[in-house]
N, C-alpha and C positions, 0 to 999 in steps of 0.2 A: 825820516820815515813819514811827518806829516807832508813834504813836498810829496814824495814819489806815490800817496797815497792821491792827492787832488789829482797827479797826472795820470794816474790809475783810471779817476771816474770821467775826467775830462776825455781822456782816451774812448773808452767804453760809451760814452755820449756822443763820441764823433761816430764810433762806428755804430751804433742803435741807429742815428738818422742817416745815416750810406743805405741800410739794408731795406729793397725798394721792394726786394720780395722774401716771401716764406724761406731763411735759410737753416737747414738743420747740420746739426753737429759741426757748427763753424764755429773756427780752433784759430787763435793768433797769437804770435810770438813778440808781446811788448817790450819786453826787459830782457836783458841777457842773462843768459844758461842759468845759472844758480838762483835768480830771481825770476825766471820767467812766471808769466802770468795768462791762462786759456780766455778764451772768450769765446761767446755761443748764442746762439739765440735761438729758439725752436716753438713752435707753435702746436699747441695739443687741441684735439678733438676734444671735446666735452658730451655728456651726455646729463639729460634734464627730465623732471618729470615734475606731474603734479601730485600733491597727496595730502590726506584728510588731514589736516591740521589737530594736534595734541589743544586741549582747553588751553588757555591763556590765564596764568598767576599774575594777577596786578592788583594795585590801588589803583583804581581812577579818580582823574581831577576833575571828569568832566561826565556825563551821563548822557543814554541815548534808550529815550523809550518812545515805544510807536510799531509800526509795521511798517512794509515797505514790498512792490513787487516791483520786479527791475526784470533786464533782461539776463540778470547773475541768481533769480528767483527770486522766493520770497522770505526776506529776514525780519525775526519779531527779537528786540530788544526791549528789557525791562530791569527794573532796579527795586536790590535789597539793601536797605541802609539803615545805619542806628544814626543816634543825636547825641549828640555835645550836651552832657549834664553841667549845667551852671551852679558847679561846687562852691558851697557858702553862700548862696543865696536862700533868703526869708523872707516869702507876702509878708505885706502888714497886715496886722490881725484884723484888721477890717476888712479885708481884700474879699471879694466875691468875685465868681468867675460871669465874662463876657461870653465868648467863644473860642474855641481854638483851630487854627487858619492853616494850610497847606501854600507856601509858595514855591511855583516854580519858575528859574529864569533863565532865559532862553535867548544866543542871538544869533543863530542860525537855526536850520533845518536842512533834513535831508529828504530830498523826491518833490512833488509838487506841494507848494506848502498855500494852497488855493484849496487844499484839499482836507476834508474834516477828518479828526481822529478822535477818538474815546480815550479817559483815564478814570482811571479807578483805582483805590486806595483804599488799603489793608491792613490792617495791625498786625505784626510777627506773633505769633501766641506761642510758636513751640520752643526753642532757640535762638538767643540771642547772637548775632554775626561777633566770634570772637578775632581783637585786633589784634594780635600775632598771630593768626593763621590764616595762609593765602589761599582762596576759592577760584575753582574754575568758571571758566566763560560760560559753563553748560549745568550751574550749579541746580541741584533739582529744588524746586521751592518747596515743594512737600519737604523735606525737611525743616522748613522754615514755618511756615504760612498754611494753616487748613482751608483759606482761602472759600471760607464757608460764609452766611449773610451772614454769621454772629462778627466775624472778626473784618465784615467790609465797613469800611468808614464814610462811604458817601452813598446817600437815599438814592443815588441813580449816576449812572455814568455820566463825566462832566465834559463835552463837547470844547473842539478847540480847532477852528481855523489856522494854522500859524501864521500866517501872512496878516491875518485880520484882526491879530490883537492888538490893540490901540494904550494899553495899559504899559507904563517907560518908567524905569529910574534912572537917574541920571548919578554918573559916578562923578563925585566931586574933585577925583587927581585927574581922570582923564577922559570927562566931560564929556564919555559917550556914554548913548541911551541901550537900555535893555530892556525887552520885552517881558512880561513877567505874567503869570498867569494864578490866580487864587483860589483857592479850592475851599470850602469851608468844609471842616469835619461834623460825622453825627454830634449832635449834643450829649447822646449818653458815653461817650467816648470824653468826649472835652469835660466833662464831671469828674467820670471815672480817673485820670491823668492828672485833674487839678486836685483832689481829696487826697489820691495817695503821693502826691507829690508836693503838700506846702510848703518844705523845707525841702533842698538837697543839699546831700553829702556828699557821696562819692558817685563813681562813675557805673561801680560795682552795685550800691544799692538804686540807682538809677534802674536800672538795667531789669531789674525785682520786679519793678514794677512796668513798665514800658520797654519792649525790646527794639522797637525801632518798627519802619513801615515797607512793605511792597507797592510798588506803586509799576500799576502795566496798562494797557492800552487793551480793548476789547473788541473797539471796531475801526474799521478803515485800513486801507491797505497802500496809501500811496502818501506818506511821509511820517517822519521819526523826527521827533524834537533833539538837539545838540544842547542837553541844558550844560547851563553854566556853572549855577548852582541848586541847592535846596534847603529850603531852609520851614520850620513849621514855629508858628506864633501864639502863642498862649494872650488874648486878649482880656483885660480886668481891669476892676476898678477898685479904690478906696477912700474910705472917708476920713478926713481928720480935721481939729479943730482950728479953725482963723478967728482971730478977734472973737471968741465967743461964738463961731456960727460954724456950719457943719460946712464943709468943703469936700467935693468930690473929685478927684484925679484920675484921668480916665490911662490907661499904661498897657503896656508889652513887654511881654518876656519873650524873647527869641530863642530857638533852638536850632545850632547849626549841624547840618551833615557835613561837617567838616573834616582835616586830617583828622584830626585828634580818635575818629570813628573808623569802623567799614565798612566800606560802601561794598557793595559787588553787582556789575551790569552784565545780566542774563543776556547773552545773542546766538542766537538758534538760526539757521535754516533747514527745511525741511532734509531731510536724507535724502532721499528719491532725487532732487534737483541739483543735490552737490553730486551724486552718483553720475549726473549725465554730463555735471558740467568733466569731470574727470576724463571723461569716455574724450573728449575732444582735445585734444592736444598732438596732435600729427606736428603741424605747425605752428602752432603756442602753447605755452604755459601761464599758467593763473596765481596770482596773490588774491585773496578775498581778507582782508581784515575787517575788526582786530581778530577771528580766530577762527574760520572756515577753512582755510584752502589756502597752503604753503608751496611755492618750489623748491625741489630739491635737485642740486646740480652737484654733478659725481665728477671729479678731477681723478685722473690717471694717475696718481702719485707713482704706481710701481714704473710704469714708463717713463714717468719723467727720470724717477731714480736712476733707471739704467741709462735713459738719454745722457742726462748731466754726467755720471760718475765716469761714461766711455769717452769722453769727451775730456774732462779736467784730470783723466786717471787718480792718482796719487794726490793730487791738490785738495784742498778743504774746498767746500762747494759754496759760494754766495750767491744768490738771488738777488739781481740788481733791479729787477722789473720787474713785474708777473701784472700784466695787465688782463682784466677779464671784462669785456662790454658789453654787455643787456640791453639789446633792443626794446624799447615801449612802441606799441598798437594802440591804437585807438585814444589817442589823446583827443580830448574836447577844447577846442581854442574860441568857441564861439561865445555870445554875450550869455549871460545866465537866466535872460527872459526868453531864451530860446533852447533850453536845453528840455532834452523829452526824459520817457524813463530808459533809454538805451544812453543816454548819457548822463546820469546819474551819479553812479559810482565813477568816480578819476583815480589814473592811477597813485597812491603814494607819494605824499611829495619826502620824504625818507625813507631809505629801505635798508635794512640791516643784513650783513649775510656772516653767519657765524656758522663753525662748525656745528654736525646736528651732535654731537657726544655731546655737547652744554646745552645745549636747548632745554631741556628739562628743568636745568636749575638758573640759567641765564636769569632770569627775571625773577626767580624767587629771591635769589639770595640777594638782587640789584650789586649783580658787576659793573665795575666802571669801565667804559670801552678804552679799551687797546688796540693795536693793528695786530699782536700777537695772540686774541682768541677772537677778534669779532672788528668789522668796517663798516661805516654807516657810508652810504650813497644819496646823496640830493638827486631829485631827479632834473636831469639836464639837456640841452637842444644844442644842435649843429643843424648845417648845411652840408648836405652832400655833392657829391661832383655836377651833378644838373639841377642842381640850386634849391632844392626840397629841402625843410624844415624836419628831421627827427629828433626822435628822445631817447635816453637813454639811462643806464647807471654804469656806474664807472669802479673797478674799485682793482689793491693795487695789493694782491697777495704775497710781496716780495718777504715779509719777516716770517708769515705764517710758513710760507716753502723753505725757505733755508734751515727754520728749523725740522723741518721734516728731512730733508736732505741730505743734514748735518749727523743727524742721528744711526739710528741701527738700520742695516741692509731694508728694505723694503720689497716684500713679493711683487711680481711684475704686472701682475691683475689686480694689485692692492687698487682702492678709490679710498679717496675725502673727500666724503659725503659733507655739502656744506648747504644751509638750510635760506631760503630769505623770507624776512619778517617785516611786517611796517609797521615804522617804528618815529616817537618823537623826540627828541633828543634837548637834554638841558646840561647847560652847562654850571658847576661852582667853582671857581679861580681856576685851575687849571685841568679839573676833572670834569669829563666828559658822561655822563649816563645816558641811555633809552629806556623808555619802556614803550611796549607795545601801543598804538595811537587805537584813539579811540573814537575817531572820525571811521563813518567808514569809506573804504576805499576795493576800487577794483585793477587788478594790473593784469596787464595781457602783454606778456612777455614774448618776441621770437624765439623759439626754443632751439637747445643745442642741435634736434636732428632738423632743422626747417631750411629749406632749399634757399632760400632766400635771407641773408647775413645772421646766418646760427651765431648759436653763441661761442665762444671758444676762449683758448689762452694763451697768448703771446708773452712770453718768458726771456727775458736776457739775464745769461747767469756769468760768472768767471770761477776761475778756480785758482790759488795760490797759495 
């Protein structure tokens, strides 16, 4: 059985590259009578759209606050996050407080980073961000934050070039420099946090007293910080004895926005602009992440059913191929000191396409990718027949269809609605995860009805 199985696929591979054109319901007779085996190849129309993207459930590793107008509108991202309590730690009773410092670090940007932005920092008063529950992308801060002068923490908005901070730390395993920006807090803030916090406990009585900070941008509209991290500094000093004489030691206590916390990054664009960006899609569709604007491409499942099963009759149906290719528009190949705000946003360099029945829970519950609920896509380049350079994604439905194929009849109008998300992908030993990327990104897709290489799906199936 394993020989006459290799010859099965070897067979089926010779004839995949014979077929020079579109052939439907093509039937052949490998093996004799009682073993015979069908084979087929057929090519399905697809239909695609674009549509409001559901909020986005994630941890983020990475944070994006600022404004932004592009020629995809204008997106304002900002960040709710708690701090990492340093359980079992004790000042010394000498300890008096210095100040306490805001840093953020930063090694990119997005839109022109020669261009000034505002930040401003807030103390949570109402609700603490609880970490076992997942927030959308669109979380309302009134819930959080009154966002009133009592609860702002800097005397005036603090101004930030990105290009022109001068300010580096340098990582000691991998010797690159990060840009970093420092914010000092009010003083009656750095009092209030140092009094009711000399000792910590837990993470719980933490929390009692300090819930964590909002921190968003107020002015400027043409770039958004990619920080890296954030982290706030409790600065002090204390005295103790040397040989007889009073000794002063100046110290830090750090607090990280780390895993251990939740972060959640706010990214809105206006309504009105996603409305028009939708209205346009005759000839493309749109990805906007991480959480505006999704496409959703509809596979024929009930025709494929009836295609295949008239075909293989009476045989179990396999899926040996189910190729689906995604034209990309508008890729930017130029240097990055010459890109404007129309090339800005690039599309996705991973794109995920899962059925939409999981999307809802896809990233809450953090499924590991399979090719049986979900395929991730790098985005990729060829040469066409008269030597041009395109882009694409690529991905290769064969397990998700057989099971569908496999199972119960299928009505003939049926569709699987399948959804694509950009997405960054981490691997541990031999598991695979996404979550949603937190770069932002714009893709402009050929769509399934565009005159010019729609999108579609090339199926080779057998039956035996």
């Amino acid at each position: 059985m394993r020989i006459r199985l290799i010859g099965i696929v070897s067979l089926i591979a010779i004839f995949f590259c014979s077929c020079k054109n579109d052939i439907k319901n093509a039937g052949a007779d490998i093996l004799p009578s009682e073993d015979n085996i069908i084979v087929g190849v057929d090519t399905f129309s697809l239909s695609s759209v674009s549509t409001l993207a559901e909020p986005v459930y994630s941890s983020p590793d990475s944070f994006l606050i600022g404004e932004c107008d592009s020629r995809w509108g204008t997106v304002h991202c900002d960040l709710l996050t708690g701090f990492a309590c340093p359980e079992g730690f004790v000042f010394p009773e000498t300890s008096e407080l210095d100040s306490v410092c805001l840093f953020l670090y930063y090694n990119s940007w997005y839109g022109d980073g020669n261009s000034p932005l505002s930040l401003s920092v807030y103390e949570i008063d109402k609700q603490a961000l609880q970490y076992t529950k997942g927030y959308p992308t669109d979380v309302p801060i009134e819930d959080f934050c009154s966002s009133s002068e009592e609860t702002k923490l800097t005397d005036e908005a603090v101004m930030i070039v990105p290009a022109k901070v001068t300010d580096t730390i340098v990582s000691s395993t991998t010797n690159k420099a990060t840009r970093y920006l420092q914010v000092r807090l009010k003083d009656e803030f750095a009092k209030k946090f140092f009094e009711s916090n000399k000792s910590f406990t837990t993470q719980e009585d933490f929390e009692k007293h300090f819930r964590g900070l909002w921190i968003t941008s107020e002015f400027g509209s043409a770039s958004i910080l990619h920080l890296a991290e954030v982290t706030m500094t409790l600065h002090y000093h204390f005295t103790y004895q040397l040989d007889g004489k009073d000794t002063t030691v100046n110290d830090i206590k750090p607090f990280y926005a780390n895993a251990e916390v939740r972060q959640v990054n706010r990214i809105l664009y206006p309504e009105r602009e996603i409305e028009q960006i939708l209205q346009e899609q005759d000839e493309s569709n749109y990805v906007l992440g991480p959480a505006n604007i999704y496409t959703e491409v509809d596979i024929p499942i009930g025709e494929m059913y009836e295609s295949v099963h008239n075909v293989v009759g009476e045989k179990r149906p396999y899926v040996n191929r189910a190729l689906m290719t995604m034209r990309v528009k508008n890729v930017y190949t130029g240097s990055s000191t010459q890109k404007n705000r129309d090339d800005w946003a690039q599309p996705a360099s991973s794109m995920l396409l899962l059925s939409k029945d999981v999307l809802p829970t896809f990233f809450v519950d953090d499924k590991h990718l399979n090719d049986s609920l979900a395929i991730v896509s790098s985005l990729m380049s060829a040469v066409d027949s008269v030597g041009d350079t395109y882009y694409y994604y690529s991905y290769n439905l064969a397990t998700i269809l057989t099971k569908r194929l496999q199972g119960e009849p299928i009505e003939n109008d049926s569709t699987l609605s399948m959804v694509l998300v950009p997405v960054v992908s981490t691997a541990s030993g031999s598991l695979q995860t996404v979550k949603p990327t937190q770069v932002l990104t714009a893709t402009e897709l050929q769509s399934a009805q565009s005159k010019e290489n729609p999108m579609n799906l090339e199926v080779l199936f057998s039956g035996f």
